[in-house]
C-alpha positions in Angstrom: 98.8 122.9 95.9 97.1 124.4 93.0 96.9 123.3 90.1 94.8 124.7 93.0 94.1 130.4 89.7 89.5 142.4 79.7 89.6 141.6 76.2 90.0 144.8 74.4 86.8 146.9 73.5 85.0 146.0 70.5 86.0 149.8 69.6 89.8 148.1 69.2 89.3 144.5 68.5 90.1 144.9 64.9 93.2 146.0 66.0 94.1 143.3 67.9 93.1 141.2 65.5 95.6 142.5 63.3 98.3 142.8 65.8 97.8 139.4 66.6 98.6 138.0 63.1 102.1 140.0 62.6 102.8 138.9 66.2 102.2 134.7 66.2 104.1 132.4 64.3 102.0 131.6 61.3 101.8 128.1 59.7 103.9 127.0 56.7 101.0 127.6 54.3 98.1 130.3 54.0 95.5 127.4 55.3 95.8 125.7 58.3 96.5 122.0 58.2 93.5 120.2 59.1 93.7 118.5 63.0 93.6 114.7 63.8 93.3 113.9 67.8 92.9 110.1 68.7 93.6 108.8 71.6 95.8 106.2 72.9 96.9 103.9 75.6 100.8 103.9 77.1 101.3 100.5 79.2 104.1 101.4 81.9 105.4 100.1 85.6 105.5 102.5 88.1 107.6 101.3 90.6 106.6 97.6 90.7 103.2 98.0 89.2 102.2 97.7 86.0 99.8 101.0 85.0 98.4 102.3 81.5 98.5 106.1 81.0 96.0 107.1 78.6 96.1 110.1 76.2 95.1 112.3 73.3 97.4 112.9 70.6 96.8 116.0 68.0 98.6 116.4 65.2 98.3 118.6 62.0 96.7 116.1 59.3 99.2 115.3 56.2 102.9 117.3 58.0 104.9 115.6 59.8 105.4 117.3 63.0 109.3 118.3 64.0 108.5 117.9 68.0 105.9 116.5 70.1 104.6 118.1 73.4 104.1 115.5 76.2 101.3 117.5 78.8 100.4 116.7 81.9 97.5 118.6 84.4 97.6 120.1 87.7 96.0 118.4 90.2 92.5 117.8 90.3 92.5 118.6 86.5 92.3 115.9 83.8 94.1 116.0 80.5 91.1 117.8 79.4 92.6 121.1 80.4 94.8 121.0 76.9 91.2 120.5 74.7 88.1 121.7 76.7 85.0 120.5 74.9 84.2 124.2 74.8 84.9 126.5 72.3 88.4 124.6 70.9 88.8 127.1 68.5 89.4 129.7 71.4 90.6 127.8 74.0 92.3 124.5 73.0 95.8 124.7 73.6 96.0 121.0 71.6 94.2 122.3 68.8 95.9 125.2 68.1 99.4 123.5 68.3 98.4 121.1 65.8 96.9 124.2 63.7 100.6 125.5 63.8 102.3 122.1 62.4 102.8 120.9 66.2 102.2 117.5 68.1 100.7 117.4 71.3 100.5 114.0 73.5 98.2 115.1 76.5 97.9 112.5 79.4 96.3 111.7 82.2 98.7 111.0 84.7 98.2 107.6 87.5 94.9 107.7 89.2 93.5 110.3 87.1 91.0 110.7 84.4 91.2 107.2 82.1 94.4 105.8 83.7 95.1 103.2 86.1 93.4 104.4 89.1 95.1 102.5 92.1 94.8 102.5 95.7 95.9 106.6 96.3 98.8 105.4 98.7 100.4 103.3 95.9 100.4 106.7 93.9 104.2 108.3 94.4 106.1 110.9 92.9 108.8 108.6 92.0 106.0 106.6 90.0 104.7 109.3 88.3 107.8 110.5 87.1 108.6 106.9 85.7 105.8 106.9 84.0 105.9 110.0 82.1 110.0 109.1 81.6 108.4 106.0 79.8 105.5 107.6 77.7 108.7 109.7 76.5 110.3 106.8 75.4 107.0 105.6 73.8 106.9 109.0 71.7 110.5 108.8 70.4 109.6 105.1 69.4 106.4 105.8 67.5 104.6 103.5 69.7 102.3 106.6 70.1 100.4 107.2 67.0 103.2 105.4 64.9 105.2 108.7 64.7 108.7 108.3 65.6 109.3 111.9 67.1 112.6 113.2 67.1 112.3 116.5 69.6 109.8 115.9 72.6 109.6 118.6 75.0 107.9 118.1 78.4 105.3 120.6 79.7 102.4 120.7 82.8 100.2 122.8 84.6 100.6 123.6 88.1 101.4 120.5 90.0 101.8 118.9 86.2 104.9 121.0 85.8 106.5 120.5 89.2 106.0 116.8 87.7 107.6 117.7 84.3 110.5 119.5 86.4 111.6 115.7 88.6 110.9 113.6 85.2 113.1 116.3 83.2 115.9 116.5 86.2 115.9 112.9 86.9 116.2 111.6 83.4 117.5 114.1 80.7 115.6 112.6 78.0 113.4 115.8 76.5 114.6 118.6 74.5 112.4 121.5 76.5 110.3 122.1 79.4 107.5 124.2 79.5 105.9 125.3 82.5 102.8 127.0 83.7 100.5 128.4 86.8 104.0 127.6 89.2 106.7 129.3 90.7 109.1 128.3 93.6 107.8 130.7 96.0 103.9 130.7 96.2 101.0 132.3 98.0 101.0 129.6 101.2 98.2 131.8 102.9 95.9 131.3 100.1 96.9 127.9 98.9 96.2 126.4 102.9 93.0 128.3 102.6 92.4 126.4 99.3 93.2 123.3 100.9 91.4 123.9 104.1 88.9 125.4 102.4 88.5 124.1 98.3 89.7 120.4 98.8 87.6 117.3 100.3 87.9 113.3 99.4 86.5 112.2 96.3 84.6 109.7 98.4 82.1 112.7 99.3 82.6 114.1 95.6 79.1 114.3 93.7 80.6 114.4 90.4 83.1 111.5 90.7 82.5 109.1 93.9 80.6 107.0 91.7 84.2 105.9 90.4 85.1 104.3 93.9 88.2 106.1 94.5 89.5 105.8 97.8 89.3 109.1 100.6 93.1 109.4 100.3 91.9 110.5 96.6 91.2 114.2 96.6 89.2 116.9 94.6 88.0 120.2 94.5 84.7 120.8 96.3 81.3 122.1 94.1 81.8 125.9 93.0 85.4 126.1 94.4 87.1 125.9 91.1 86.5 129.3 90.0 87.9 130.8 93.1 90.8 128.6 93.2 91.9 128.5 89.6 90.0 131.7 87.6 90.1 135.5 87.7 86.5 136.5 87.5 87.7 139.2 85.4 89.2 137.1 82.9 87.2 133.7 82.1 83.7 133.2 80.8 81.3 131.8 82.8 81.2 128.8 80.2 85.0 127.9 80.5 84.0 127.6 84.2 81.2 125.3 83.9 82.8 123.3 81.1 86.1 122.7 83.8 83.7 121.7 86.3 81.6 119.1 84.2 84.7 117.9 81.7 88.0 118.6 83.3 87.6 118.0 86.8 89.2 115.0 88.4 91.5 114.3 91.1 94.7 113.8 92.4 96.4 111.1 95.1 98.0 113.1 98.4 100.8 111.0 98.7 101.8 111.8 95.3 101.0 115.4 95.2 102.8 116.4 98.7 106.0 114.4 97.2 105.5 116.2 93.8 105.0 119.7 95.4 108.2 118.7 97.9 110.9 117.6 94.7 109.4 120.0 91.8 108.6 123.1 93.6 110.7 123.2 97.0 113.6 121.5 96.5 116.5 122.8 94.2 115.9 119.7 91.5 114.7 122.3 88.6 118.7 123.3 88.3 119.5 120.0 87.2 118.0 120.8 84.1 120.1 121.1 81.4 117.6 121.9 78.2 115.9 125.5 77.9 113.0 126.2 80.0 109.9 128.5 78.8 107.6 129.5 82.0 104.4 130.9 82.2 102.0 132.2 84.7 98.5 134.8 85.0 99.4 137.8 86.6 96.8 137.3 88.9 97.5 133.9 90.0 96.9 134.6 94.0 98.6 131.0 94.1 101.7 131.3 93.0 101.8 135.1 93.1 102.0 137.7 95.2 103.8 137.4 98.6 106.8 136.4 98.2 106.4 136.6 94.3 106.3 139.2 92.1 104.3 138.3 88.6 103.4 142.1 88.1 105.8 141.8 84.4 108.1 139.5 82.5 111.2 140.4 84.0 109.9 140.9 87.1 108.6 137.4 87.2 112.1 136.2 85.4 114.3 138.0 88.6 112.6 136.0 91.0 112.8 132.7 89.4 116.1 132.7 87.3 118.2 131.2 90.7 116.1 128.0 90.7 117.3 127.5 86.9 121.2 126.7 85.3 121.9 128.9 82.5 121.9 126.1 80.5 117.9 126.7 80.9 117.9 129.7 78.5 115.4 130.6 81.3 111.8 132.5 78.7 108.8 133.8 81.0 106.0 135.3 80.3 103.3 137.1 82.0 99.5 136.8 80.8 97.7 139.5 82.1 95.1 139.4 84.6 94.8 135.8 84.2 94.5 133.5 87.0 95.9 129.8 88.3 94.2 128.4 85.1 95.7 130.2 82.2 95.2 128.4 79.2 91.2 128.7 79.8 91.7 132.3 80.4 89.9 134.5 77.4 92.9 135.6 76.8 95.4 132.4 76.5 95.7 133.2 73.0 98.4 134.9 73.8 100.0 132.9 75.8 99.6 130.2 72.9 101.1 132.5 70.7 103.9 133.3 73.2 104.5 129.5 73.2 104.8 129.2 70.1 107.4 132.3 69.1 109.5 130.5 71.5 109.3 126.9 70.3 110.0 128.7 66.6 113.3 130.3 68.1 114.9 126.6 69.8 114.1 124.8 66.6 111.4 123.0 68.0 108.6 124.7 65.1 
């Protein structure tokens, strides 16, 4: 129930540097195509209700991008995750898409962040997943930004990609799914004690009771982000701050218990039939350790191949001493770059 988690020496940091460049994808020119982000509203039903999912779209300025990414948050995380209002040069995973060519179509799912916020018991699974199936069908329409986009791939955080796994399983309508800070097997020790421990209603919240969310809304509780979602080792004290003021939100019960139960627990991620990239901070105490070994690529890949078909093309990879939140990690540059040598190898760059 997370969505729930050291740079080299300056000595080698020109190194890096350079190892960096050969490594990434670079875009089609020698200058980066200047980023547009505006943000848009989907209407959709869920169920029987009509809803509006509201979003950011960031595109590369002048191309015409050959896939859009539709991203969704972990729980108690806004669509702000994907473009903190801190340092987007180093840590926006929108920006840097769009820097490579890329669309990105980051959303806030029902009762989050600038979407419908219904009562939390009117919030399901099955809703969400709807939703998102129909934001898809926005994309591919150009009703989002007036781009009709030919390739959308599907990726979340945390309880966002146990979401992207039902909506990918239960409609077949994207070309990839990318997942992060999940596995099938996680840490149930620590995330009860995050639960028990990190979680209260948003009725009691500081930051957002003032929004008159109902006590079946939940969040995390002051200071307990950076325990539940960051390695201290790896995450600027910034990034931390930044989450808690911009990126914070939270996340219906009923929906998030029926999320965790079909993406993560049940067999449902074999259903899908489109390849699968999945990554995870080796120090997510989360989803690692235990019963999960995220001490390597392969290692990480072992344990998690049986929950995919082969018709997954199953690609995981390791960050390194990152935590639960590894896209605000200092490192997630790599893990961008990872991303983006395997959208370049299914076509989807």
């Amino acid at each position: 129930m997370r969505s729930l988690p050291l740079l080299a020496t300056s000595l080698f940091a020109g190194c890096a540097v350079v190892a960096g460049m050969l490594a990434a994808p670079q875009p089609a020119s020698a200058t980066a195509p200047t980023v547009t982000c505006t943000e848009a509203d989907v209407p959709v039903t869920a169920l029987v209700l009509p809803a509006t999912i509201h979003g950011q779209l960031c595109a590369p300025e002048g191309v015409t991008a050959k896939s859009v990414q539709l991203l969704l948050p972990g729980a108690t995380f806004n669509r702000k995750y994907w473009d903190l209002p801190y340092k987007p040069d180093q840590y926006s995973y929108q920006r840097d898409m769009a820097r490579n060519g890329l669309a990105t179509f980051a959303v806030d799912p029902i009762g989050i962040g600038q979407s419908s916020r219904p009562l939390s018991a009117l919030v399901t699974g099955a809703g969400q997943a709807s939703a998102m199936h129909q934001v898809i069908s926005a994309l591919r329409a150009g009703k989002v930004g007036g781009t009709r986009f030919g390739k959308v791939l599907i990726g979340g955080h945390s309880a966002g990609s146990a979401l992207s796994i039902i909506e990918s399983a239960t409609y077949h309508d994207v070309d990839g799914v990318l997942l992060t800070g999940m596995t099938h097997l996680p840490n149930m020790p620590v995330l009860l004690k995050d639960v028990a421990v990190g979680l209260q209603p948003v009725t009691v919240d500081p930051l957002l009771s003032s929004r008159g969310g109902d006590p079946g809304y939940l969040t995390s509780r002051p200071g307990e982000r950076n325990i539940m979602y960051f390695s201290a080792s790896d995450v600027e004290p910034g990034v931390v701050a930044a989450d808690e003021q911009y990126a914070k939100d939270q996340v219906s019960a009923v929906s998030l218990v029926e999320i965790i139960g079909l993406g993560l627990v049940s067999p449902l991620s074999r259903s899908i039939s489109v390849p699968v990239m999945l990554a995870d901070g080796g120090n997510d105490t989360g989803f690692c350790g235990f019963l999960r070994d995220c001490s390597s690529a392969q290692a990480l890949r072992a344990g998690e191949a049986p929950y995919f078909s082969d018709a997954a093309q199953l690609s995981v990879f390791v960050l390194p001493g990152a935590g639960h939140g590894l896209g605000l990690a200092e490192n997630a540059a790599d893990y961008r770059a990872a991303t983006l040598k395997w959208l370049h190898e299914h076509d989807f760059a």
